[in-house]
C-alpha positions as CSV (number, residue, x, y, z in Angstrom):
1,X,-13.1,2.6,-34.7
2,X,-9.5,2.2,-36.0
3,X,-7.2,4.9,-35.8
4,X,-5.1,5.9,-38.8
5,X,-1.7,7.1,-37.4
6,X,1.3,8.8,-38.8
7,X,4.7,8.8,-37.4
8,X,7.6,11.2,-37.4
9,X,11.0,10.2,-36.2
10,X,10.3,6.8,-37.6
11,X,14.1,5.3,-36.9
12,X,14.7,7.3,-33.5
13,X,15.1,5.6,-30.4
14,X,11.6,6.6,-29.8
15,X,10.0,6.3,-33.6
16,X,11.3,2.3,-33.4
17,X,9.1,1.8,-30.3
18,X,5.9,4.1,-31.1
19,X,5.8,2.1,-34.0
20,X,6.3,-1.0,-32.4
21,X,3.4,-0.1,-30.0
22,X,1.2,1.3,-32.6
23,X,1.4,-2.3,-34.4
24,X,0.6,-4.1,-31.7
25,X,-2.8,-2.6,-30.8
26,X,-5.9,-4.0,-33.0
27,X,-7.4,-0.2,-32.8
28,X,-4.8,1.6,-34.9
29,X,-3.4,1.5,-38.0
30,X,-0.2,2.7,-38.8
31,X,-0.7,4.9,-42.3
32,X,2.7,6.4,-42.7
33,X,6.1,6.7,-41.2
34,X,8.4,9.0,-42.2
35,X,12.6,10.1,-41.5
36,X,14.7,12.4,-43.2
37,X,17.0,9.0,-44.6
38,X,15.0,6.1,-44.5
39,X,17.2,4.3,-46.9
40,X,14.9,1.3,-47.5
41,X,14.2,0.5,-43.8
42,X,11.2,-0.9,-42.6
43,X,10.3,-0.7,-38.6
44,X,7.9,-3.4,-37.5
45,X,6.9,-4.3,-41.0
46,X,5.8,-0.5,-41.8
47,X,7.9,1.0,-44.7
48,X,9.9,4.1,-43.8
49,X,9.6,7.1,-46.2
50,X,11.4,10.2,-46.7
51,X,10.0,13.1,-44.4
52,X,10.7,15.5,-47.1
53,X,7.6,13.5,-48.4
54,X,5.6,14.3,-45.2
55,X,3.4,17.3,-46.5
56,X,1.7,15.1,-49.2
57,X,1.6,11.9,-47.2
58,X,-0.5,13.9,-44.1
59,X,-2.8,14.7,-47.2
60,X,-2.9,12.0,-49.0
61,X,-3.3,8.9,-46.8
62,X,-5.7,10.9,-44.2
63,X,-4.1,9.6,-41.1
64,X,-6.7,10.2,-37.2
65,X,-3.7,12.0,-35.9
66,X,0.3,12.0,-35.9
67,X,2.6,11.1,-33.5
68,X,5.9,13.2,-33.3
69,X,9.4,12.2,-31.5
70,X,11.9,14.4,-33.3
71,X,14.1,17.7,-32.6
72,X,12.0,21.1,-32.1
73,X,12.7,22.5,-35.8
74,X,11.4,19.5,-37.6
75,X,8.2,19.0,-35.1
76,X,7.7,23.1,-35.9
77,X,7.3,21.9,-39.4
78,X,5.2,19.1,-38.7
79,X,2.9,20.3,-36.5
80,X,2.1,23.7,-39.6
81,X,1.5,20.9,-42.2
82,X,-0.7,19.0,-39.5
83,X,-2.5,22.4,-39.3
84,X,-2.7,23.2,-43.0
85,X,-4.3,19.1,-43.4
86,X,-6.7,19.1,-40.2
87,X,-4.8,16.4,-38.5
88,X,-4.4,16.3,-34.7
89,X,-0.7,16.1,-33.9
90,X,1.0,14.4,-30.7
91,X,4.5,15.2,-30.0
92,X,6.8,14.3,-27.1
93,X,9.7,16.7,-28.4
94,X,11.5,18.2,-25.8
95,X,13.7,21.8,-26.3
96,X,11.1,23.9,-27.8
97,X,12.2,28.0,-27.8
98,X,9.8,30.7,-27.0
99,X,9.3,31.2,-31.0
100,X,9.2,27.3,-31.3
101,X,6.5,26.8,-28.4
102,X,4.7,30.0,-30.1
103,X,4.2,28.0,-33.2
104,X,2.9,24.6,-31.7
105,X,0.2,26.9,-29.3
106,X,-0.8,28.5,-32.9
107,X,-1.2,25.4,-34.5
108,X,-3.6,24.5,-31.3
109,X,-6.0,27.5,-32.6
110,X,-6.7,25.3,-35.9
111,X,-6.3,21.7,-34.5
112,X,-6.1,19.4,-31.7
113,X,-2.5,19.8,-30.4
114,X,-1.5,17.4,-27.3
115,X,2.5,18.6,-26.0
116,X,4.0,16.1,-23.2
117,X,7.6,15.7,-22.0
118,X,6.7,12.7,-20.1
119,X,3.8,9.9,-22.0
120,X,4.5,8.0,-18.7
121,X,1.3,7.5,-16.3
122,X,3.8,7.3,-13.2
123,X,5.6,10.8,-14.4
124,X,2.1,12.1,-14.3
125,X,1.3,10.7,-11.0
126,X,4.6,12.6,-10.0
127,X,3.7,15.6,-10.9
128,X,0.1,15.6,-9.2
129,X,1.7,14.6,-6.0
130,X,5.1,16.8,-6.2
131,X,3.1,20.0,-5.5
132,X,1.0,19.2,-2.7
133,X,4.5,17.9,-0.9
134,X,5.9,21.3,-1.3
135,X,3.4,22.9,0.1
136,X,3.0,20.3,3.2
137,X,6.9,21.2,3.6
138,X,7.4,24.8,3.8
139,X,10.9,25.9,4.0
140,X,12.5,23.0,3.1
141,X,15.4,22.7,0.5
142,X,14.5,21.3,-2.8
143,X,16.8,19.3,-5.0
144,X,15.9,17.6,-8.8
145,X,18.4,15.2,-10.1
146,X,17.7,13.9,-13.4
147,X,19.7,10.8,-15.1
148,X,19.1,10.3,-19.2
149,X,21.5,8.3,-22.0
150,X,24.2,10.2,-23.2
151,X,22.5,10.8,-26.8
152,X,19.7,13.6,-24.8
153,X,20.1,16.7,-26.4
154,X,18.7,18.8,-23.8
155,X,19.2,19.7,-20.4
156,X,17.2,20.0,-18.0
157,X,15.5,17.4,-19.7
158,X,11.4,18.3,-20.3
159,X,9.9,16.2,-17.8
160,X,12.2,18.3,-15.1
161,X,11.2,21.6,-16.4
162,X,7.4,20.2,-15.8
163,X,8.2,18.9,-12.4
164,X,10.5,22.0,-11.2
165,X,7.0,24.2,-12.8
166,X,5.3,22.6,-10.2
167,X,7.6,22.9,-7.1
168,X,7.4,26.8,-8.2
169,X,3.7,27.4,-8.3
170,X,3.3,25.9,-5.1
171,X,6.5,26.8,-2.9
172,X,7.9,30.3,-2.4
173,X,11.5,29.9,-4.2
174,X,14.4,31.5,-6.0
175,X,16.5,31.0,-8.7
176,X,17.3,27.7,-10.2
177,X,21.0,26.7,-9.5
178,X,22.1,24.2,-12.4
179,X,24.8,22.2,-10.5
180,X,27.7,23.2,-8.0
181,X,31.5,24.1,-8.4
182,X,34.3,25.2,-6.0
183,X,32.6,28.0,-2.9
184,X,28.8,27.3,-3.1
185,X,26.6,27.4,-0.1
186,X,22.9,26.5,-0.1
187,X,20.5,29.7,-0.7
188,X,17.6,29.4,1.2
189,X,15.2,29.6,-1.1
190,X,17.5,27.9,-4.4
191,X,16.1,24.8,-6.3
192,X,18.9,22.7,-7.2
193,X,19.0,21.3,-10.6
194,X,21.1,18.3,-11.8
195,X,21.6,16.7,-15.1
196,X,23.2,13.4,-15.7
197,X,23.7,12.1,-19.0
198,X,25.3,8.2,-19.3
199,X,24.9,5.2,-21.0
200,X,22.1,4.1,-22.4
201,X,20.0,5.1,-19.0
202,X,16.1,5.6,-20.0
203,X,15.1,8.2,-17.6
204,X,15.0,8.5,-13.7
205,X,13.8,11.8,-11.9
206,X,14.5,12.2,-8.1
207,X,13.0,15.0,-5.7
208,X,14.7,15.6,-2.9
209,X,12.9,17.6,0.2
210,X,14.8,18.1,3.2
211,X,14.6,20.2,6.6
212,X,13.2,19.8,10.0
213,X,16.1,16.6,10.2
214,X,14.2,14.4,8.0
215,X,14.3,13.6,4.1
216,X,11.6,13.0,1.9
217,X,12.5,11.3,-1.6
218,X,9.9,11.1,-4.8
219,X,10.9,9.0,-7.3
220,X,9.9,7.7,-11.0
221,X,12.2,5.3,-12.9
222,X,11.7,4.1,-16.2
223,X,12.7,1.0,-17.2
224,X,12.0,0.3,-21.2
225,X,10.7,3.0,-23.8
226,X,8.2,1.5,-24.1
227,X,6.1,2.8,-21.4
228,X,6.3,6.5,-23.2
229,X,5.4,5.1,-26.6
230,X,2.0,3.1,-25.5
231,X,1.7,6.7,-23.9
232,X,1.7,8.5,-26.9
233,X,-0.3,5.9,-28.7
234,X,-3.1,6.2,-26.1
235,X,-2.6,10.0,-26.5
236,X,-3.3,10.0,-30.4
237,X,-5.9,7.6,-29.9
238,X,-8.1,10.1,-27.3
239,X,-6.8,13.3,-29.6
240,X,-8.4,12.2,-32.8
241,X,-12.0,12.9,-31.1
242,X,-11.4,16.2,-29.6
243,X,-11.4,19.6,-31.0
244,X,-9.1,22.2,-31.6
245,X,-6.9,23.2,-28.8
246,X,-3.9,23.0,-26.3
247,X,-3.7,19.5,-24.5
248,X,-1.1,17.7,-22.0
249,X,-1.0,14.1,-21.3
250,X,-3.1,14.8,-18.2
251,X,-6.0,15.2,-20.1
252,X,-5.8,12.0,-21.5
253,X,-5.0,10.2,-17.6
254,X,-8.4,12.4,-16.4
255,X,-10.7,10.2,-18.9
């Protein structure tokens, strides 16, 4: 069966690579791709058209499920029009609010709604491991140092608030302590949280665990896009068979 996708964000770094994934694979079709000003571009030989034209398009050209890398306003928007259509909707966009998240998790009642900071199968292989070494280390500090380009809106980024989730629910911890300046000591129980933001760096996120006079490193770096956009691709391709509800990207490693 060939899976009709649409895709948001077509010109962003990651709409140029989504689509270039979704092209490549003889089980989907590409059905629309939309920005706010596409200007006549095409992105792997799919023609870009005006998001303003979205509502219509997700109605009109019937698309298995949609594929979302934009800011957390605009995927809001998406995700209600997704909803109103009966399309599945897949979005990797990070920086959701309360109100935001509260929207996508309502959309979830009427459709099949799959949210991941992270589409790569190492990040998820991270985060199944990261919890079961916290709890095998007791007591010892915790430190997260995450590196991104410098065009990342947010910080944290969202794969480090999933990660630093897990070190919580299975350590017994404090506060988060973004960063260090001038008189800081170590609290005991502190995660320490670090954003870098330079160059056109694609993502690297580093767990630090020491005590007991040893160090214990986890480490995922990505090395090309590409790796989160045959993610999401596989992710749209498994969504557009389930039924409504709330998914992550782990649901789609588990099968």
């Amino acid at each position: 069966m060939t899976v009709r996708l649409g895709v948001t964000g077509a010109t962003g770094r990651m709409g140029w690579e989504v689509l270039a994934a979704a092209t490549d694979r003889a089980d989907c079709e590409v059905v629309f791709a939309v920005n706010r000003e596409p200007d006549g571009e095409t992105v792997a030989d799919v023609e870009i058209e005006p998001a303003a034209e979205f509502d219509a398009l997700v109605v009109d050209r019937e698309p298995s499920a949609v594929i979302d890398f934009t800011g957390p306003e605009s995927a809001v928007d998406y995700v209600e029009a997704c909803a109103d259509a009966d399309v599945p909707f897949v979005t990797g966009t990070t920086g959701f609010d309360d109100d935001q998240r509260g929207a996508l998790e309502a959309a979830s009642e009427e459709i099949p709604v799959l949210h991941a900071p992270n589409f790569a199968r190492g990040v998820q292989a991270l985060v199944n491991v990261v919890g079961e070494a916290v709890q095998n280390l007791p007591g010892y500090d915790v430190e997260l140092v995450e590196t991104h380009h410098n065009a990342k809106r947010d910080a944290p980024s969202g794969t480090a608030n999933r990660l630093l989730e897990e070190i919580e629910a299975n350590g017994d911890f404090g506060e988060r302590t973004h960063g260090r300046e001038g008189e800081a000591p170590r609290e005991e129980s502190e995660i320490g949280v670090h954003a870098l933001r330079a160059g056109d760096i694609t993502g690297e996120h580093e767990i630090v665990l020491a005590g007991n006079h040893e160090e214990v490193r986890l480490t995922h770096r990505a090395e090309d896009r590409g790796v989160f956009a045959a993610g999401a691709v596989d992710a749209a391709t498994w969504i557009a068979g389930q039924k409504a509800g709330w998914y992550d990207f782990a649901d789609v490693i588990s099968e």
